[in-house]
VEXNU-111547 format. One record per residue: residue number from 1; chain; x, y, z of N, C-alpha, C, O in turn. Coordinates in Angstrom, 1 decimal, always signed. Example, Ala and Ser with C-alpha at 12.3 -4.5 7.8 and 13.67 -1.06 7.14 Angstrom:
BEGIN
+-------+-------+--------+--------+--------+--------+--------+--------+--------+--------+--------+--------+--------+--------+
| gukol | fimar |     nu |     nv |     nw |    cau |    cav |    caw |     cu |     cv |     cw |     ou |     ov |     ow |
+-------+-------+--------+--------+--------+--------+--------+--------+--------+--------+--------+--------+--------+--------+
|     1 |     A |  +13.2 |   -5.7 |   +7.8 |  +12.3 |   -4.5 |   +7.8 |  +13.2 |   -3.3 |   +7.8 |  +14.2 |   -3.3 |   +8.5 |
|     2 |     A |  +12.8 |   -2.2 |   +7.1 |  +13.7 |   -1.1 |   +7.1 |  +12.9 |   +0.0 |   +7.9 |  +13.4 |   +1.1 |   +8.0 |
+-------+-------+--------+--------+--------+--------+--------+--------+--------+--------+--------+--------+--------+--------+
***
This chain:
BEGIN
+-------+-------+--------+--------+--------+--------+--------+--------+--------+--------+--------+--------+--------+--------+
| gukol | fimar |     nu |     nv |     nw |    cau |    cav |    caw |     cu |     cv |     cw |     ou |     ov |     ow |
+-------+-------+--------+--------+--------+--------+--------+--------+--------+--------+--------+--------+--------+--------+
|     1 |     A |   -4.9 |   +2.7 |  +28.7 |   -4.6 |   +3.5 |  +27.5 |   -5.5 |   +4.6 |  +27.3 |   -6.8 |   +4.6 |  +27.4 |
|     2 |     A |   -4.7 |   +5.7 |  +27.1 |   -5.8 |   +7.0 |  +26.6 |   -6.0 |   +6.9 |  +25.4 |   -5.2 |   +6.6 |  +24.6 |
|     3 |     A |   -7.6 |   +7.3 |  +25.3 |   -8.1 |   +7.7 |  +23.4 |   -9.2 |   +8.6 |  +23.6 |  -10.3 |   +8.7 |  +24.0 |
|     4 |     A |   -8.0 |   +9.7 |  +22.6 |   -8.5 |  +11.0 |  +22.4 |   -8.8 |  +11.1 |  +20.7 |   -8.1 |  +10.7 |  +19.9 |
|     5 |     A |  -10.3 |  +11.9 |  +20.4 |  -10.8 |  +11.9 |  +19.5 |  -10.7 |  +13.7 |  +18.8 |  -10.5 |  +14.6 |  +19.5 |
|     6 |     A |  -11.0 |  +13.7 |  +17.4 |  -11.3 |  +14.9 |  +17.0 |  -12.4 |  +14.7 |  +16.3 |  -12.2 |  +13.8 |  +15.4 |
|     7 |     A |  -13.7 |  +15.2 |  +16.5 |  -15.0 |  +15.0 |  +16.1 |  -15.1 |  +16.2 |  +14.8 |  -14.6 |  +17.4 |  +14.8 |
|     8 |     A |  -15.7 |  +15.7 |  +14.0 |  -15.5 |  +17.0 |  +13.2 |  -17.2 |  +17.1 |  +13.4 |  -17.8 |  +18.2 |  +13.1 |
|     9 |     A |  -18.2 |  +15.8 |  +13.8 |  -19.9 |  +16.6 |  +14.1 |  -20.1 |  +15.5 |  +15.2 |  -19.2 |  +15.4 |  +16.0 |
|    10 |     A |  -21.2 |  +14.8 |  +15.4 |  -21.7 |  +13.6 |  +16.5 |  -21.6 |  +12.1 |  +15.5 |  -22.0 |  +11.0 |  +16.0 |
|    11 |     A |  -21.1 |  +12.4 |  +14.3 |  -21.3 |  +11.7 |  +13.4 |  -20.3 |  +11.1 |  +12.8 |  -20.4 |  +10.1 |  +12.2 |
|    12 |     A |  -19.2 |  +12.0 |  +12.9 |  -17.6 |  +12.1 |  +11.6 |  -16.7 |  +12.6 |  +12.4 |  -16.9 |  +13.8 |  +12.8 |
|    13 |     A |  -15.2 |  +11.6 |  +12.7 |  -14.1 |  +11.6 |  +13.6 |  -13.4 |  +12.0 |  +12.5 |  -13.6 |  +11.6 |  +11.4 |
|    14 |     A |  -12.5 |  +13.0 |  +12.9 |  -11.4 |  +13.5 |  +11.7 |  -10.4 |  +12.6 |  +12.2 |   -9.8 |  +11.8 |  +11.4 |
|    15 |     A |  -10.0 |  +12.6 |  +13.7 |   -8.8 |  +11.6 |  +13.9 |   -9.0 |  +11.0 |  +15.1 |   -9.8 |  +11.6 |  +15.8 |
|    16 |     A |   -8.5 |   +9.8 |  +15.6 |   -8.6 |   +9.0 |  +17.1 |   -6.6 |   +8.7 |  +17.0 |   -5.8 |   +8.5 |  +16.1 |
|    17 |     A |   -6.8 |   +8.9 |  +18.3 |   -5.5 |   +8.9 |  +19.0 |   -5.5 |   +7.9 |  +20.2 |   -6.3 |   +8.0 |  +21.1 |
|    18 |     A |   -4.5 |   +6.9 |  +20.0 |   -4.3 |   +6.2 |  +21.0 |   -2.9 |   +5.8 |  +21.5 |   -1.9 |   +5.4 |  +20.9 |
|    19 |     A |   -3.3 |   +6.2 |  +23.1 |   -1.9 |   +6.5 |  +23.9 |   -1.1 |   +7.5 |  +23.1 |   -1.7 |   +8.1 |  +22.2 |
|    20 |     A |   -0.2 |   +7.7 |  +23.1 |   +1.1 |   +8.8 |  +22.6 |   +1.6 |   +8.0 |  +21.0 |   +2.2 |   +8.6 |  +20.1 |
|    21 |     A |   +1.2 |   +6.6 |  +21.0 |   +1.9 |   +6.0 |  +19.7 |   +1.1 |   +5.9 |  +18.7 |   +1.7 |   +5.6 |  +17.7 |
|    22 |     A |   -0.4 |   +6.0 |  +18.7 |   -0.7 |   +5.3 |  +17.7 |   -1.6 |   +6.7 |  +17.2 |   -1.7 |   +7.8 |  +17.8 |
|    23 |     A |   -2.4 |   +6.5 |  +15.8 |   -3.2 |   +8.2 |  +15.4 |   -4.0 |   +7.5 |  +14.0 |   -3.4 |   +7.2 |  +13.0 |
|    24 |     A |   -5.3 |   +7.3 |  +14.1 |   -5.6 |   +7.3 |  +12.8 |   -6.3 |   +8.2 |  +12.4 |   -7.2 |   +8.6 |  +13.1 |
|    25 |     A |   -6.0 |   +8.9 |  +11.2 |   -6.2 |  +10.1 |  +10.5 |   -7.2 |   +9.5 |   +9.4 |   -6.8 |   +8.4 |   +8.9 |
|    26 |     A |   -8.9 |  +10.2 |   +9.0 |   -9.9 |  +10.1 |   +8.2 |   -9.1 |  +10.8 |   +7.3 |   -9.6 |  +12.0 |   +7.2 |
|    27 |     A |   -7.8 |  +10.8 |   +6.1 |   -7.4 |  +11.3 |   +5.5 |   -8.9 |  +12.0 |   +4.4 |   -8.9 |  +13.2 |   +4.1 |
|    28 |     A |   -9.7 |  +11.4 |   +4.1 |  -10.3 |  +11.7 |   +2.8 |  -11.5 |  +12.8 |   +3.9 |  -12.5 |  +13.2 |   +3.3 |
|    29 |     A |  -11.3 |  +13.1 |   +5.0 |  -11.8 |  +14.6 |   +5.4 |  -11.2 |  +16.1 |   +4.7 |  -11.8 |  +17.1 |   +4.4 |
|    30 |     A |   -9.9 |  +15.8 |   +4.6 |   -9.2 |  +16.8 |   +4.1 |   -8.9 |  +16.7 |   +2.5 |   -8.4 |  +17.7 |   +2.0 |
|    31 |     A |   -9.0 |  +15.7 |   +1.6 |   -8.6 |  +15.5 |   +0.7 |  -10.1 |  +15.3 |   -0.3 |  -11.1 |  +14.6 |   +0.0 |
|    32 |     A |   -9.8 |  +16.0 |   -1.4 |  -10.9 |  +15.9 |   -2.8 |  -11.2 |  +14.5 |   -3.0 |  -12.4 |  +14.2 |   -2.9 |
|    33 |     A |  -10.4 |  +13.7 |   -3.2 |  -10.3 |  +12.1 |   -3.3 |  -10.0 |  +11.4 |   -2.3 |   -9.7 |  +12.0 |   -1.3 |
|    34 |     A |  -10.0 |   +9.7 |   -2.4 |   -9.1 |   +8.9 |   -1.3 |   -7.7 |   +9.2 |   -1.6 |   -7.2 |   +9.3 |   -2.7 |
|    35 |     A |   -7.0 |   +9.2 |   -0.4 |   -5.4 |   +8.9 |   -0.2 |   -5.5 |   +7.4 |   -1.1 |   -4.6 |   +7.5 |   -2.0 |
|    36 |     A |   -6.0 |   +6.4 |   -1.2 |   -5.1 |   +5.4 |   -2.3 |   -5.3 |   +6.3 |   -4.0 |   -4.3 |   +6.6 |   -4.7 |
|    37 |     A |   -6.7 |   +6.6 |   -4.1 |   -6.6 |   +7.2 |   -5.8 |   -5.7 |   +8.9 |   -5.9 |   -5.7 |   +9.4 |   -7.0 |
|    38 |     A |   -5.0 |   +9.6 |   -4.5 |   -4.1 |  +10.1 |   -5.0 |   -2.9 |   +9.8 |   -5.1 |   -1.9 |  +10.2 |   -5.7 |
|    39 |     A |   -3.0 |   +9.0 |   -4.3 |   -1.3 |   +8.7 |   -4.5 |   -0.9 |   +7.5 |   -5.3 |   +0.3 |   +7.2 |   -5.6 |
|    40 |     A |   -2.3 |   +6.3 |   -5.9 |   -2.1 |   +5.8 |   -7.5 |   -1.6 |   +6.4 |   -8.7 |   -1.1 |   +6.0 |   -9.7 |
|    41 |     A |   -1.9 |   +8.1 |   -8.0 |   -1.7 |   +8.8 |   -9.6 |   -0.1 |   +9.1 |   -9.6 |   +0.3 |   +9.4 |  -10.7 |
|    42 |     A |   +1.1 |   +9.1 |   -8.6 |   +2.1 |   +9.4 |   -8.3 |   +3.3 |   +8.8 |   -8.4 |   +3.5 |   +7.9 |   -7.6 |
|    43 |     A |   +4.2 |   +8.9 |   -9.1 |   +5.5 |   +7.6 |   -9.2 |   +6.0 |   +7.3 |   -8.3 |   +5.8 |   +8.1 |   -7.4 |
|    44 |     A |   +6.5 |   +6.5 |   -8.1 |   +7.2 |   +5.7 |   -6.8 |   +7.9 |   +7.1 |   -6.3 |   +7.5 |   +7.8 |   -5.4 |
|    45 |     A |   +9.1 |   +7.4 |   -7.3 |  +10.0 |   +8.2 |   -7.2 |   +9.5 |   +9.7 |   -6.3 |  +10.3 |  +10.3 |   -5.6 |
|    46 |     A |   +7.9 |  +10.2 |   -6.5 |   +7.7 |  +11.1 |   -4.9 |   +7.2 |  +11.0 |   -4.1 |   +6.6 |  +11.9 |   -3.6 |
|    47 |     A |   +7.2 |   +9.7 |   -3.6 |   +7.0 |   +9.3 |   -2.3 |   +8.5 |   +9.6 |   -1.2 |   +9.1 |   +8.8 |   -0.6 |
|    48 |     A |   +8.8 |  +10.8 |   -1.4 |  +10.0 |  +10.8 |   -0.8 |  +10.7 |  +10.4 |   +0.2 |  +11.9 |  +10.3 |   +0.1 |
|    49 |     A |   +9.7 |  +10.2 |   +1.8 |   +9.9 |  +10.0 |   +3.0 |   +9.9 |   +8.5 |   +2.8 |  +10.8 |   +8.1 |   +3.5 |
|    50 |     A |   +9.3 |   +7.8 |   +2.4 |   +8.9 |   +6.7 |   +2.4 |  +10.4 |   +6.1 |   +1.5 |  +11.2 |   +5.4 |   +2.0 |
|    51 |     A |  +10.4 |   +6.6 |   +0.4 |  +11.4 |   +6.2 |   +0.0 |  +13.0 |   +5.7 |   +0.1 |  +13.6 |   +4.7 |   -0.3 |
|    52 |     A |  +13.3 |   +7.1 |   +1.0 |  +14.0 |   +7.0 |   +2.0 |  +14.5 |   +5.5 |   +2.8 |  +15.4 |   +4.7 |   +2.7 |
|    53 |     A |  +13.5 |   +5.6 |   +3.5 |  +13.1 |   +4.0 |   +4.1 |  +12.8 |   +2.6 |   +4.0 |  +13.0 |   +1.7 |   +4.7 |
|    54 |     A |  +12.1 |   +2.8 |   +2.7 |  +12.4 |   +1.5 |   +1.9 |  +13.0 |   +1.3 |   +0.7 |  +13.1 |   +2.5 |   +0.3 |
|    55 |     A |  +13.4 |   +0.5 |   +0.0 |  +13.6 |   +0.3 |   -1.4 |  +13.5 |   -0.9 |   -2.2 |  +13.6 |   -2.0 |   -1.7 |
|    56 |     A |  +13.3 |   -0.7 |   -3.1 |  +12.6 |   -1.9 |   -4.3 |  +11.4 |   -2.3 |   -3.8 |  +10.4 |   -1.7 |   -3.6 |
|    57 |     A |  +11.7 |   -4.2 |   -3.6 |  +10.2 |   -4.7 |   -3.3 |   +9.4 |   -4.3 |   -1.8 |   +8.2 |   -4.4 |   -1.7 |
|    58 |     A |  +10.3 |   -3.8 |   -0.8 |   +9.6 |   -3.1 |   +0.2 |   +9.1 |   -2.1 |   -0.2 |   +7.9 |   -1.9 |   +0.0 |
|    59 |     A |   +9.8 |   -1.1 |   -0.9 |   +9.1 |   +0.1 |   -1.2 |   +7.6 |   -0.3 |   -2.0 |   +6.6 |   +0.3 |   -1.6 |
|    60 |     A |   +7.6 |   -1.1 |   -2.7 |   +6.5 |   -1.8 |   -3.4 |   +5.3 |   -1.7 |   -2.6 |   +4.3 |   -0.9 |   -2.6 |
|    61 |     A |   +5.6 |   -2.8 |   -1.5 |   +5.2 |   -3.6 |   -0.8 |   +4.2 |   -2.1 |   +0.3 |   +3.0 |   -1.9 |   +0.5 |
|    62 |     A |   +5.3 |   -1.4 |   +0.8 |   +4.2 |   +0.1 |   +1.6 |   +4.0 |   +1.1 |   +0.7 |   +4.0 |   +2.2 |   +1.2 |
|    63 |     A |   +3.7 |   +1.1 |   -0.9 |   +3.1 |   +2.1 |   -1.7 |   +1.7 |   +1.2 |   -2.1 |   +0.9 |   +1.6 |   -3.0 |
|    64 |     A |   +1.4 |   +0.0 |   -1.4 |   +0.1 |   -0.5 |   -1.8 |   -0.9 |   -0.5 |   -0.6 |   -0.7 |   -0.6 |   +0.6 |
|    65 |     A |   -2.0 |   -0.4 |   -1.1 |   -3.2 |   +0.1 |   +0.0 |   -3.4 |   -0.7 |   +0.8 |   -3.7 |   -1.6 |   +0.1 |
|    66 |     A |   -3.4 |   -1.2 |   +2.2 |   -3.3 |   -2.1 |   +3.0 |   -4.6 |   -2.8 |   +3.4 |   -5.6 |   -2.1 |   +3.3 |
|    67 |     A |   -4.7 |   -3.8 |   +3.7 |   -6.1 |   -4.4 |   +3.8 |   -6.6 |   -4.5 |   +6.0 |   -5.8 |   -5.2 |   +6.7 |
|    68 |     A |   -7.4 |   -4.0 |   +6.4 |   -7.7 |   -3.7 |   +7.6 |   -8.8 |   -4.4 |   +8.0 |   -9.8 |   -4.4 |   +7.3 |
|    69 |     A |   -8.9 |   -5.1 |   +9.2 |   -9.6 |   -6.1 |   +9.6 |  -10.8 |   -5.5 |  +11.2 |  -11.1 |   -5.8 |  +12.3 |
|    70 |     A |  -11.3 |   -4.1 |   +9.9 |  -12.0 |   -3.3 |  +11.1 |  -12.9 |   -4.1 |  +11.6 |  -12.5 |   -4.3 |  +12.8 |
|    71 |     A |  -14.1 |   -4.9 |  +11.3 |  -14.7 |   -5.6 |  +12.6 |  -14.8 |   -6.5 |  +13.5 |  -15.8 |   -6.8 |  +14.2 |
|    72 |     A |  -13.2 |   -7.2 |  +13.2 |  -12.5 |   -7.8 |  +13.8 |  -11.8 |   -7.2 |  +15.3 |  -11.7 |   -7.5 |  +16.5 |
|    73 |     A |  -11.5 |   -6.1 |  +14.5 |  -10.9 |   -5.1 |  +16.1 |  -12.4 |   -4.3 |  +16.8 |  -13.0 |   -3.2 |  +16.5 |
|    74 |     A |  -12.6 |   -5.3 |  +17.6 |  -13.9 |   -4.6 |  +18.0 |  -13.3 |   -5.0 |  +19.9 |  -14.1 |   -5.3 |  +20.8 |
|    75 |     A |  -12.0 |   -5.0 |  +20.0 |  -11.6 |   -4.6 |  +21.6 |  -10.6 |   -4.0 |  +21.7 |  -10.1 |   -3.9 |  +20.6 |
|    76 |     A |   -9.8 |   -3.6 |  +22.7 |   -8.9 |   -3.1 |  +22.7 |   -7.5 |   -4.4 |  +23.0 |   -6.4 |   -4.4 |  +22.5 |
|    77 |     A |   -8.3 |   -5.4 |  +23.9 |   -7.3 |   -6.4 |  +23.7 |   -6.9 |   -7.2 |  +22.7 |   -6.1 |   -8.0 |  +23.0 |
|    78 |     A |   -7.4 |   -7.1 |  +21.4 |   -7.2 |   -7.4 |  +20.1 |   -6.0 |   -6.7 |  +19.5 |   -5.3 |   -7.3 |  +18.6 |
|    79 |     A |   -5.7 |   -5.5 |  +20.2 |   -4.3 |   -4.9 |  +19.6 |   -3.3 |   -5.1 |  +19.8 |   -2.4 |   -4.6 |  +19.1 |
|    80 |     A |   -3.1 |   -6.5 |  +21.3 |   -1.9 |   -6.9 |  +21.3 |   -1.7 |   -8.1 |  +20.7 |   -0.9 |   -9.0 |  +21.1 |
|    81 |     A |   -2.5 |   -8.2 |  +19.8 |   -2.3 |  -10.0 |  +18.8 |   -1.1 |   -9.4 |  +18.1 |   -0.9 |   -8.3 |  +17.6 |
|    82 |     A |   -0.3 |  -10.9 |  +18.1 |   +0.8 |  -10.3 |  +17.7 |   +0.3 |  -11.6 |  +16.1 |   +1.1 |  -11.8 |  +15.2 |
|    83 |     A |   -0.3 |  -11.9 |  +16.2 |   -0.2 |  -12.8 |  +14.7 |   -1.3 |  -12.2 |  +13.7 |   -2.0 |  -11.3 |  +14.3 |
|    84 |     A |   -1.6 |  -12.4 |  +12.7 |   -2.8 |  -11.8 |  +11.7 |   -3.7 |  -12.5 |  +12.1 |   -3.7 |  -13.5 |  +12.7 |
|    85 |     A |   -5.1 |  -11.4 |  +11.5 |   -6.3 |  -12.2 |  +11.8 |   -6.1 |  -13.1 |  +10.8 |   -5.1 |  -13.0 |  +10.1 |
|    86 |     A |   -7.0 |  -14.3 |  +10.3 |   -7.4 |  -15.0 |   +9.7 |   -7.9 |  -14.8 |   +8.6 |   -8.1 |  -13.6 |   +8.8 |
|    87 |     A |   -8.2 |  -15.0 |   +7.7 |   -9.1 |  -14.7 |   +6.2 |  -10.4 |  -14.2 |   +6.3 |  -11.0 |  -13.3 |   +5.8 |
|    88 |     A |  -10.5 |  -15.0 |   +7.0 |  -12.2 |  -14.9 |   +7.3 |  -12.5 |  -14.0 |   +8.4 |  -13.7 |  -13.7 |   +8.6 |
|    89 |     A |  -11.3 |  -13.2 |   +9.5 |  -11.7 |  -12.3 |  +10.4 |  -11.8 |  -11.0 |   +9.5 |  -12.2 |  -10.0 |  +10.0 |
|    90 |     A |  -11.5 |  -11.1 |   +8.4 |  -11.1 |   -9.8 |   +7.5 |  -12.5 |   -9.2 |   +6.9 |  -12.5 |   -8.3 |   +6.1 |
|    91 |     A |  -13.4 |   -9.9 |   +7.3 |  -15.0 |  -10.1 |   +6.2 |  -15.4 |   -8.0 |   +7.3 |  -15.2 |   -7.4 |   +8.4 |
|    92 |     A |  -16.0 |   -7.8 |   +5.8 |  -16.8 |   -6.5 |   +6.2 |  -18.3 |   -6.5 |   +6.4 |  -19.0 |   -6.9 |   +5.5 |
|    93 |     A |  -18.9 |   -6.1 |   +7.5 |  -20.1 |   -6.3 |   +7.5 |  -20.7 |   -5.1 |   +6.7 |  -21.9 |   -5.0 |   +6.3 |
|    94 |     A |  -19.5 |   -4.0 |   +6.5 |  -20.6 |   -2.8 |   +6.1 |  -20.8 |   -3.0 |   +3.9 |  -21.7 |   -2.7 |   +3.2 |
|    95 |     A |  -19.4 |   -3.7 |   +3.6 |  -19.5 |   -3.7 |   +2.0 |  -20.0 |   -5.5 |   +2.3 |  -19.8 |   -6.3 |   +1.3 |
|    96 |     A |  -20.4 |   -5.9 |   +3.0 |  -20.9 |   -7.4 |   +3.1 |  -20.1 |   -8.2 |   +2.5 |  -20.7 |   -9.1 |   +2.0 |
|    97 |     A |  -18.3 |   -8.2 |   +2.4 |  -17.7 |   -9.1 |   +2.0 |  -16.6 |   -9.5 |   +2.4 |  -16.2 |   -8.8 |   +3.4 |
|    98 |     A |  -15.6 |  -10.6 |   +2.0 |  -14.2 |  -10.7 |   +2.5 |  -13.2 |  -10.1 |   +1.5 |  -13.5 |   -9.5 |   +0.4 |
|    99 |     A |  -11.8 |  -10.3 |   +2.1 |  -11.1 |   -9.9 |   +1.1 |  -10.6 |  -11.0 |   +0.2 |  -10.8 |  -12.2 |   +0.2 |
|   100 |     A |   -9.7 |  -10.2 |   -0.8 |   -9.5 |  -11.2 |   -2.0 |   -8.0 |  -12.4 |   -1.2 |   -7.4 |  -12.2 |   -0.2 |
|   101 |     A |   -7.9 |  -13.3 |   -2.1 |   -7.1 |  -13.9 |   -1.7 |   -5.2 |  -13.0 |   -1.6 |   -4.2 |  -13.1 |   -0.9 |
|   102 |     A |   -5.7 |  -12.3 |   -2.9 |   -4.1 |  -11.6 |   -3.3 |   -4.4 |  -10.6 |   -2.0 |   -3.4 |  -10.5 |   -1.2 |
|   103 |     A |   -5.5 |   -9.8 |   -1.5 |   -5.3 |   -9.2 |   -0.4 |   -5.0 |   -9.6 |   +0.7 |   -4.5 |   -8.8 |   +1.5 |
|   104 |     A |   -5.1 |  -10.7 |   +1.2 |   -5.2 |  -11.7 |   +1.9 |   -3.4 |  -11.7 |   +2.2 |   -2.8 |  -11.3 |   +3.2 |
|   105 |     A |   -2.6 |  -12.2 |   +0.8 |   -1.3 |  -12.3 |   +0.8 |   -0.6 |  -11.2 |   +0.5 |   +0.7 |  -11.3 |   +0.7 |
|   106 |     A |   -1.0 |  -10.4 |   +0.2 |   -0.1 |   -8.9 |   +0.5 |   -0.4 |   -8.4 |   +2.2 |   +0.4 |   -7.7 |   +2.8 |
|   107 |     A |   -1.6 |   -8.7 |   +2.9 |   -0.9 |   -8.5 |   +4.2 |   -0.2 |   -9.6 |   +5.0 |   +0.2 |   -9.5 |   +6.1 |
|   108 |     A |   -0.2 |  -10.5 |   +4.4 |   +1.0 |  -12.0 |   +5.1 |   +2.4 |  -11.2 |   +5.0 |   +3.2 |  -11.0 |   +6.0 |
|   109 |     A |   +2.5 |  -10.7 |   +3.7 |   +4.2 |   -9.9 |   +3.1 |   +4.4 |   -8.7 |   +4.2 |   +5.3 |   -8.7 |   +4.9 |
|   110 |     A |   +3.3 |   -7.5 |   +4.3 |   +3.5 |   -6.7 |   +5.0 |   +4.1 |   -6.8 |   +6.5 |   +4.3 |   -5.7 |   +7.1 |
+-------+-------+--------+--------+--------+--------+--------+--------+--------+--------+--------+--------+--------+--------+
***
């Protein structure tokens, strides 16, 4: 798999790109606030693209902030787990904690 990076110093990745399918964007490089507290401020109704695509409780379900099990993916062979990590793989070493249980079960739903 190729992974191509955009450095914005030796310090701060604006984006990592992996293979042709996958892209994670440091949205809050370009943005005043986080992408969750701007788009909390926004009605369902302009999420437009999204909306499109889902509706009602799905749409719900991808207008809420997702819970990510960063030091858990610490290989690349971890990306092809096709089941969730566990509760406890979800723990952050950097805010020293786990997630909540409702976070927990809003990514079971997702």
């Amino acid at each position: 798999m190729t992974v191509n990076a955009i450095l914005n110093n030796m310090e701060k990745c604006m984006a990592v790109m992996l293979g042709n399918d996958l892209t994670f964007i440091d949205s809050f490089q370009f943005m005043s606030s986080s992408l969750d507290k701007l788009v909390s401020n926004l009605p369902k109704e302009s999420l437009k693209y999204t909306s499109e695509k889902f509706r009602g409780s799905k749409l719900d379900l991808m207008s809420q902030t997702a819970v990510y099990p960063y030091d858990f993916m610490d290989s690349f062979e971890k990306f092809d787990k096709t089941e969730l990590p566990t509760k406890d793989e979800f723990y952050s070493i950097l805010n020293d904690e786990s997630i909540t249980d409702d976070d927990y079960e809003h990514a079971q739903d997702v």
